[in-house]
TORZA-448013 format. One record per residue (C-alpha): x, y, z; residue number from 1; residue in one letter. Coordinates in Angstrom, 2 decimals, decimal comma, always signed. Example, Ala and Ser with C-alpha at 12.3 -4.5 7.8 and 13.67 -1.06 7.14 Angstrom:
<nodes>
     east    north       up  pos  code
   +12,30    -4,50    +7,80    1     A
   +13,67    -1,06    +7,14    2     S
</nodes>
This chain:
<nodes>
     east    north       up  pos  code
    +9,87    -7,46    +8,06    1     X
    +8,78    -4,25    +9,43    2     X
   +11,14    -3,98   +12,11    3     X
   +13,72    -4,08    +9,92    4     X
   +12,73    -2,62    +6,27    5     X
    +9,20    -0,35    +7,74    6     X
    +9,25    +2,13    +4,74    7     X
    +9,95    -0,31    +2,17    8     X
    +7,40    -3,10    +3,77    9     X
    +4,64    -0,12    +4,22   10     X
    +4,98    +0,90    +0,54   11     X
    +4,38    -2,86    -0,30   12     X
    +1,22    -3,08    +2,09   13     X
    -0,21    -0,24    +0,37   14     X
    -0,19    -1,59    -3,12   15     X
    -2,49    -4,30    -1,69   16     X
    -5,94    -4,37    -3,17   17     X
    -8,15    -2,67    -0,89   18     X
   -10,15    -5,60    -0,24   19     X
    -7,05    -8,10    +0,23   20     X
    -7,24    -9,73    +3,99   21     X
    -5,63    -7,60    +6,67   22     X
    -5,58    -4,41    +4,40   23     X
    -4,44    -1,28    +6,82   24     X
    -3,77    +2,71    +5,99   25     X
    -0,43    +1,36    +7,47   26     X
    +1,38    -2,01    +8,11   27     X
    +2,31    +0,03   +11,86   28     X
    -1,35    -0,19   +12,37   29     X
    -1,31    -3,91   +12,53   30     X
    -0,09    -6,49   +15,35   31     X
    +2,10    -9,18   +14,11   32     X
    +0,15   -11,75   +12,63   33     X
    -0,70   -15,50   +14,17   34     X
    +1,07   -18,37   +12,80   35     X
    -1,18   -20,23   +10,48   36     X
    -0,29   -23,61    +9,71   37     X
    -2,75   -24,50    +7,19   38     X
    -0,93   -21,53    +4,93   39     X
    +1,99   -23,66    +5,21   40     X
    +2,47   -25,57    +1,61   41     X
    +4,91   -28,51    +2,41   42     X
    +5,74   -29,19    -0,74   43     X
    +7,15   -25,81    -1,76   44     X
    +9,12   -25,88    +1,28   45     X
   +10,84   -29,12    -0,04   46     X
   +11,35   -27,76    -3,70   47     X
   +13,30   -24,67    -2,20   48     X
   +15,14   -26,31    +0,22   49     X
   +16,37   -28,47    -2,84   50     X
   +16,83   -25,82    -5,06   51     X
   +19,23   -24,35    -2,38   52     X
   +21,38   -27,53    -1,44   53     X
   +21,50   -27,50    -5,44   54     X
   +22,94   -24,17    -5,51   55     X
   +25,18   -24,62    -2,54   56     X
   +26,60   -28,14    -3,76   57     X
   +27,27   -26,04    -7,19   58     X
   +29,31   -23,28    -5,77   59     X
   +31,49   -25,71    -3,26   60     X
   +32,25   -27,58    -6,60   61     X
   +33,18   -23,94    -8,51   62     X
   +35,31   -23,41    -5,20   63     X
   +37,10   -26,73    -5,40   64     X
   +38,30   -26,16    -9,08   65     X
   +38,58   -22,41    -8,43   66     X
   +36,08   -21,33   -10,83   67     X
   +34,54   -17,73   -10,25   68     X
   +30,87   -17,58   -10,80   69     X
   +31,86   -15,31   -13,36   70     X
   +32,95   -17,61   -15,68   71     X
   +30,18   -19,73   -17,23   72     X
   +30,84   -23,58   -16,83   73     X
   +29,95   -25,97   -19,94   74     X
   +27,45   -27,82   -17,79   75     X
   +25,92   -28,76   -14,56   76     X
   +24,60   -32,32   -13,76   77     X
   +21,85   -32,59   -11,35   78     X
   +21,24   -36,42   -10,43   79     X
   +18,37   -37,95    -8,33   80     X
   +16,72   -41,27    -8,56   81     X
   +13,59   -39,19    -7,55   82     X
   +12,09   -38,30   -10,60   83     X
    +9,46   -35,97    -8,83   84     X
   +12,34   -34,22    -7,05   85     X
   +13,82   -33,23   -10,64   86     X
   +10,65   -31,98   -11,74   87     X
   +10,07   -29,53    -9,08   88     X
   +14,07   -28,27    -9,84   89     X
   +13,19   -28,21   -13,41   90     X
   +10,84   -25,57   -12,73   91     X
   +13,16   -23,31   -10,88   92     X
   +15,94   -24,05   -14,22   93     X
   +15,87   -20,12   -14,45   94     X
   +17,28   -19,65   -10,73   95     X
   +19,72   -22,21   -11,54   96     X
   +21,22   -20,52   -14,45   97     X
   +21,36   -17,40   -12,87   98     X
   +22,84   -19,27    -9,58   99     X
   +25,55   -21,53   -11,25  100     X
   +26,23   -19,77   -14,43  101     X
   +26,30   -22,47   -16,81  102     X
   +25,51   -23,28   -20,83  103     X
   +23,87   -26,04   -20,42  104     X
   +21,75   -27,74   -17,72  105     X
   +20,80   -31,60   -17,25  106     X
   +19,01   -33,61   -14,79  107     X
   +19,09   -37,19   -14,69  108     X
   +17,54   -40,04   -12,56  109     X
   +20,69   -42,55   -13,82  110     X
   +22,28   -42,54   -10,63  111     X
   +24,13   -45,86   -11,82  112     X
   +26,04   -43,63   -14,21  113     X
   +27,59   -41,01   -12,15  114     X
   +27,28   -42,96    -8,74  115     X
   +27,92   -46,13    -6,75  116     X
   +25,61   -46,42    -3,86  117     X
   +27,52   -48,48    -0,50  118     X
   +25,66   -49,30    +2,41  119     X
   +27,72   -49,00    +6,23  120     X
   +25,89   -50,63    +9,14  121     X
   +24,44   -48,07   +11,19  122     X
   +26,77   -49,45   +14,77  123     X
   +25,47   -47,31   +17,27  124     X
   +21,62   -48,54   +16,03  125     X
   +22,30   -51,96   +15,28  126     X
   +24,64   -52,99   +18,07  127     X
   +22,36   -53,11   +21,19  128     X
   +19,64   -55,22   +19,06  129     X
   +22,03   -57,80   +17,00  130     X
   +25,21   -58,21   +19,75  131     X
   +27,06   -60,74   +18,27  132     X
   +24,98   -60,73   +15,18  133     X
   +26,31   -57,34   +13,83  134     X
   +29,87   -58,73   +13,12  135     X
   +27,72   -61,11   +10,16  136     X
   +25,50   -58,81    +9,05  137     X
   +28,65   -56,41    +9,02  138     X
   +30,17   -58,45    +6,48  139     X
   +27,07   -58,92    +4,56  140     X
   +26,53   -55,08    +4,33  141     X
   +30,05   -54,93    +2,91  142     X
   +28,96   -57,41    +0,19  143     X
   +26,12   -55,28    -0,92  144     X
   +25,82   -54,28    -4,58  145     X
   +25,13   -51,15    -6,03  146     X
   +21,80   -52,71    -7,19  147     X
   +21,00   -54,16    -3,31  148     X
   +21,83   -50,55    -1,84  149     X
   +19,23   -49,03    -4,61  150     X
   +16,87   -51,74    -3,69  151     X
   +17,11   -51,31    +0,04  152     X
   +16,51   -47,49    -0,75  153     X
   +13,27   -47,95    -2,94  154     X
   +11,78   -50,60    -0,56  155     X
   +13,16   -49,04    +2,86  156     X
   +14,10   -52,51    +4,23  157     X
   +16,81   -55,48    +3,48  158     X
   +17,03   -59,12    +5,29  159     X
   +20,44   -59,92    +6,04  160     X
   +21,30   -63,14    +7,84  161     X
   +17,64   -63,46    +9,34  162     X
   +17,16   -59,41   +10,80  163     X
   +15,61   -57,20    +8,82  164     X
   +17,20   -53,93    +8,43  165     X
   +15,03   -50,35    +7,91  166     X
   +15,25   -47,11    +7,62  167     X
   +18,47   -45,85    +9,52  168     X
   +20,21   -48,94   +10,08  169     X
   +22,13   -48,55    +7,39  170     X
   +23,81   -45,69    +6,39  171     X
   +23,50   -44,93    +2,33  172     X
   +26,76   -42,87    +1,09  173     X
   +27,22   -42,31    -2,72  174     X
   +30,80   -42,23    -4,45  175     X
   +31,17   -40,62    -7,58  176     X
   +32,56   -42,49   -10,24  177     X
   +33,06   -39,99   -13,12  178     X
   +36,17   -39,17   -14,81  179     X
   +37,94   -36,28   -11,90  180     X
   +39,61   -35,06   -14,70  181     X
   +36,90   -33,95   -16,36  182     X
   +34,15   -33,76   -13,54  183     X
   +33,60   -32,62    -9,95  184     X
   +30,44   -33,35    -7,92  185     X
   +29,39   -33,29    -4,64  186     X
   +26,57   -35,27    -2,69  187     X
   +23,94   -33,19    -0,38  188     X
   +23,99   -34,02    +3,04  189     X
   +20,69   -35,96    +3,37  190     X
   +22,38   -38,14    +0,31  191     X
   +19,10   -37,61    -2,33  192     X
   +20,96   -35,22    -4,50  193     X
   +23,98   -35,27    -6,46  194     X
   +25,51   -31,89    -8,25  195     X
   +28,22   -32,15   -11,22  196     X
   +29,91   -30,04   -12,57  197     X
   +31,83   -30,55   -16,61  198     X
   +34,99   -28,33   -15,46  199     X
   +36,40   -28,11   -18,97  200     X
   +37,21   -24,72   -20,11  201     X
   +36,75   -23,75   -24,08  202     X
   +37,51   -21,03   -26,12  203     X
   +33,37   -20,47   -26,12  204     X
   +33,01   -20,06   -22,47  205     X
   +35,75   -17,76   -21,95  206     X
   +34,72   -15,46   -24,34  207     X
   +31,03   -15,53   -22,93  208     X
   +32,66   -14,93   -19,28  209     X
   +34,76   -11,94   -21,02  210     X
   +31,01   -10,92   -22,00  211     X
   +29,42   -11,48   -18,68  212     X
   +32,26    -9,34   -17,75  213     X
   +32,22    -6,10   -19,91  214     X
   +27,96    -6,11   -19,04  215     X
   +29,31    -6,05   -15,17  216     X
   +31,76    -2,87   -15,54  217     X
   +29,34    -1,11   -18,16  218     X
   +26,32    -1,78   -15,28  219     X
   +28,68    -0,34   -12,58  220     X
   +29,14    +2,68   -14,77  221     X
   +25,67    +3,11   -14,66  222     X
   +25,20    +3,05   -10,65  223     X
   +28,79    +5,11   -10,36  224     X
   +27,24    +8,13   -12,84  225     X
   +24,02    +7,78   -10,96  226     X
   +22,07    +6,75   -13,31  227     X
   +18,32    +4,86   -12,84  228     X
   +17,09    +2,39   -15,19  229     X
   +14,94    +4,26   -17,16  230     X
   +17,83    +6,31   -18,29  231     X
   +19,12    +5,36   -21,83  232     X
   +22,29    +5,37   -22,96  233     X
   +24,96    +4,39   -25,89  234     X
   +28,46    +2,25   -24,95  235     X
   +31,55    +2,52   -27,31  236     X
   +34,70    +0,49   -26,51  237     X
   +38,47    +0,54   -27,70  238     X
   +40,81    -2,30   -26,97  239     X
   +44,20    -2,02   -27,18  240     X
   +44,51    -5,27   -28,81  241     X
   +42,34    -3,93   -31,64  242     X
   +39,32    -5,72   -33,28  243     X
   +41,47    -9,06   -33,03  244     X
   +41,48    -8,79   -29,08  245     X
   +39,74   -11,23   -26,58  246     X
   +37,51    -8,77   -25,45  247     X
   +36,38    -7,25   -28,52  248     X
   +36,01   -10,49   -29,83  249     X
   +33,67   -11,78   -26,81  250     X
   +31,73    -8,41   -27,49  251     X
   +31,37    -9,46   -31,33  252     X
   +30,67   -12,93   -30,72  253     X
   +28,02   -12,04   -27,60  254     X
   +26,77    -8,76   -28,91  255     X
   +22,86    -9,78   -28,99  256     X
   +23,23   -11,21   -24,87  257     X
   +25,04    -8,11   -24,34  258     X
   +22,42    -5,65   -25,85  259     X
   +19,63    -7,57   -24,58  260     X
   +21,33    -6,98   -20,97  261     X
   +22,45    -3,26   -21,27  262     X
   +19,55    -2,27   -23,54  263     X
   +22,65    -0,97   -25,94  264     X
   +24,55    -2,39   -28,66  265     X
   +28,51    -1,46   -27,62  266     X
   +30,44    +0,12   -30,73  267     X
   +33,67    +0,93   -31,79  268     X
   +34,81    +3,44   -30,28  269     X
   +35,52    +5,42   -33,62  270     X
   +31,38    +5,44   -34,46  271     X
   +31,54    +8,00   -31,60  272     X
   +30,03   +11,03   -33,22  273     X
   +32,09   +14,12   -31,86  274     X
   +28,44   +15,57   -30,40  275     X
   +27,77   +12,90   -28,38  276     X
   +28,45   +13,41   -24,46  277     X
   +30,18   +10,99   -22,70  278     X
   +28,77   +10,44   -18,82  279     X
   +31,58    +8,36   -17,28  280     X
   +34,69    +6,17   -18,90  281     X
   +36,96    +3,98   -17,77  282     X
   +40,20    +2,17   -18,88  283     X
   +39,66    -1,39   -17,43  284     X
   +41,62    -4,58   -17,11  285     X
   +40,59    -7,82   -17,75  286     X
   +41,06   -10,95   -19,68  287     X
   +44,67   -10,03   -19,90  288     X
   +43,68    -6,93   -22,12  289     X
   +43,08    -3,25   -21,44  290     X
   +39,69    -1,40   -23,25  291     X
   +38,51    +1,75   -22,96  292     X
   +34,85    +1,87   -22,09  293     X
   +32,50    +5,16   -22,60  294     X
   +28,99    +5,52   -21,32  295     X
   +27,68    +8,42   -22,91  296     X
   +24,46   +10,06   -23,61  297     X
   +21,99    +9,20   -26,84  298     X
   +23,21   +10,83   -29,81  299     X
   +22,28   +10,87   -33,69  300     X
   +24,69    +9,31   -36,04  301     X
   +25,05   +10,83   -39,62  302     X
   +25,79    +9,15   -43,13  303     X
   +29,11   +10,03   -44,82  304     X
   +29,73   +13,33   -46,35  305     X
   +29,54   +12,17   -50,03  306     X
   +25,75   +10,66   -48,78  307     X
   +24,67   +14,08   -47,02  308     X
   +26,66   +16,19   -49,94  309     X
   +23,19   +16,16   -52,29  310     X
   +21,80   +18,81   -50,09  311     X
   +24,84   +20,84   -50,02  312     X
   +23,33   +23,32   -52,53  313     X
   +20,06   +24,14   -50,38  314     X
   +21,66   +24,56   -46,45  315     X
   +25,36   +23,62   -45,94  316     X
   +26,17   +20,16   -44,75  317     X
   +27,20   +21,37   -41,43  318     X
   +24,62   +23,76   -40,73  319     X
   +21,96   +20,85   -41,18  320     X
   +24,28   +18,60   -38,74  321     X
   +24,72   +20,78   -36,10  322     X
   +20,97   +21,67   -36,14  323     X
   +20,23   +17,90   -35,69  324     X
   +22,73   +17,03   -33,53  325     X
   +21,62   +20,10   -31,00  326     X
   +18,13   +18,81   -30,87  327     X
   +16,92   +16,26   -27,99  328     X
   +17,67   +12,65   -28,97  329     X
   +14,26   +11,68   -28,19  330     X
   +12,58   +14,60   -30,71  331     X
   +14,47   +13,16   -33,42  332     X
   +13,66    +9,89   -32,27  333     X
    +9,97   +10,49   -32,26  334     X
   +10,56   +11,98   -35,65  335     X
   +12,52    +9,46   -37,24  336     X
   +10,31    +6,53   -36,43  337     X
    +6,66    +8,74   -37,92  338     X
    +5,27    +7,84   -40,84  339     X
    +7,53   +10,40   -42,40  340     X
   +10,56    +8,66   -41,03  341     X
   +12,54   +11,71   -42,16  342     X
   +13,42   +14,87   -39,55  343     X
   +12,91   +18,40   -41,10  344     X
   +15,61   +21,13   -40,89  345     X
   +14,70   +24,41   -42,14  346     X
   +16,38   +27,77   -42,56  347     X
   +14,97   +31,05   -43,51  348     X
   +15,30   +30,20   -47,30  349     X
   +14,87   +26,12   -47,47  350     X
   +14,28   +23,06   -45,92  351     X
   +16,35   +20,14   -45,87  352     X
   +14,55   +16,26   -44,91  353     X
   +17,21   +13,54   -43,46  354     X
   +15,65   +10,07   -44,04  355     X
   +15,68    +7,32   -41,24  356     X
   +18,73    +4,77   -41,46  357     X
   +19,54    +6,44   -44,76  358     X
   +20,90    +9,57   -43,93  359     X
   +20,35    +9,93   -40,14  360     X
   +20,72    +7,35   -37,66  361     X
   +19,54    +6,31   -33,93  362     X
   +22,56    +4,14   -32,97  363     X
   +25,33    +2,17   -33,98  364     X
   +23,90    -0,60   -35,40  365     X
   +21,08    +0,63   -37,54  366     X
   +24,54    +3,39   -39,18  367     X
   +26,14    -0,30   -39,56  368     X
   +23,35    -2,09   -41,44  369     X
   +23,29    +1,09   -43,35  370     X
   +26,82    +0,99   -44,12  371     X
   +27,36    -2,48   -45,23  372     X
   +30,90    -2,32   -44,61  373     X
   +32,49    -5,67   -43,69  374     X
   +34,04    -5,05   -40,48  375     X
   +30,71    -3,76   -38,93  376     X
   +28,82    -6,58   -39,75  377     X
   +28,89    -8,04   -36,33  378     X
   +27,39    -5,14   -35,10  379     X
   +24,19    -6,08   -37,15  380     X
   +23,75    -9,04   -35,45  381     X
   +19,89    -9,71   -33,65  382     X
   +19,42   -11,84   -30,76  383     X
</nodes>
């Protein structure tokens, strides 16, 4: 890869361990290596090339029922009558997910079920070696059962009117026989694997692909504000729909897959506090809705005024606010999660101590739990 990537592939070479094989200063230092066919792990090679034909048989399905890979599917089918075939797929179910974008996930060695397995004689094979045979053992083929093709498959050989037929003599082609109304599959070239795909669309799914969807403009935000991954943020949202819209609905419904993705609960737009510095916004489209999104910078959320009023009579409510709302997000942060859990404000007369999730808040969620209030209660949710 050095030809084509050399600062990226020398940065790799140096995090080797200094006694790795073929350590160098530099990966320019070094010839291109030998082929080495004992490195070569056979069987790896087969699970990848299968969890590839997998993936590629998924997305020609999507295509054929003109389902984006944005949109979750209810489920994908994965059929083989080799069990050890499954297994290796089965460990790569992560890839698949994030491949095919589906809820659920099923492998199955029932090829009966989804499948009827016919048998064509191979002409161009069998014609020189039966002549006037092949017209019989034509007909014969054509007789087969699913059971005889699956048997002819497991044993790699069939007698038909006296010849024996192996390996590519006949050729093995499986139909699927699910409902089309409710199913689409497709069969991998070789024939060993069958992908199937439930096509039926609920209410669920589209709200998760409305999820998917709001993670994908908030994480384009990101990259279009320049921002790395490191850097932390808070996302509010208005729909124009309201709370009763289908994307702040998917939002409520998905809010724990989209905070574990964005590393930030999204909030109503009105938890904004007026300190808090927005980075980028956008008014998108999508789902046949309109929302307002706003990435904005970390900011401290404070109680209501009758809450923060006790301290009124020692330094003036918004005195105390502006003071905390000045300081860096991650001082008060630091001080909010101490032992203490309080952060000190002082004047020249008196001090003034906000207590964690009581009076002073890191985010949206913890000023919801606080709250209580009925319509925020989604916003509590944990994964």
């Amino acid at each position: 890869l050095r030809q084509f990537h050399p600062n990226v592939v020398n940065g790799a070479g140096k995090d080797l361990a200094e006694d790795a094989d073929g350590v160098s200063p530099s990966v320019h230092f070094l010839m291109l290596p030998d082929f080495d066919a004992s490195r070569v792990d056979e069987e790896v090679e087969v699970l990848m090339k299968n969890l590839q034909s997998v993936v590629e048989m998924g997305r020609v399905v999507r295509e054929r029922r003109t389902i984006s890979l944005k949109n979750p599917v209810k489920k994908v089918i994965v059929v083989s009558n080799d069990q050890k075939t499954l297994d290796g797929l089965r460990r790569l179910e992560t890839y698949l997910h994030d491949e095919l974008n589906m809820r659920d996930l099923e492998f199955s060695t029932d090829e009966k079920e989804w499948c009827v397995l016919k048998a064509e004689a191979n002409s161009r094979a069998l014609g020189r070696r039966l002549g006037k045979s092949l017209s019989g053992v034509k007909k014969q083929i054509a007789q087969m059962t699913h059971d005889d093709v699956a048997a002819f498959v497991s044993s790699g050989s069939v007698t038909l009117e006296g010849h024996e037929l192996t390996g590519d003599d006949l050729l093995v082609k499986r139909e699927f026989k699910g409902d089309s109304k409710i199913f689409e599959a497709d069969v991998s070239p070789e024939g060993n694997l069958m992908v199937i795909i439930d096509t039926r669309e609920d209410e669920e799914l589209k709200m998760q692909g409305c999820a998917r969807e709001v993670i994908t403009r908030v994480q384009k935000l990101r990259k279009k504000a320049g921002l790395v991954v490191q850097d932390k943020i808070h996302v509010y949202f208005e729909e124009k729909g309201g709370e009763q819209g289908p994307i702040s609905t998917a939002i409520q419904s998905f809010l724990p897959m989209i905070a574990s993705t964005l590393g930030t609960a999204p909030a109503p737009l009105s938890l904004q506090p007026a300190h808090s510095v927005p980075i980028v916004t956008e008014e998108a489209q999508f789902a046949d809705s309109s929302v307002k999104l706003v990435v904005a910078r970390p900011a401290v959320l404070f109680a209501a005024a009758d809450v923060l009023a006790k301290h009124e009579a020692t330094v003036p409510v918004e005195q105390f606010t502006a003071y905390v709302a000045s300081m860096k997000y991650e001082d008060v942060k630091v001080a909010l999660e101490s032992a203490d859990a309080s952060v000190s404000v002082r004047n020249a007369t008196a001090q003034v101590m906000l207590k964690a999730n009581v009076e002073v808040f890191l985010d949206a969620k913890s000023f919801a739990k606080s709250s209580a209030k009925p319509e925020l209660a989604w916003l509590t949710k944990e994964a």
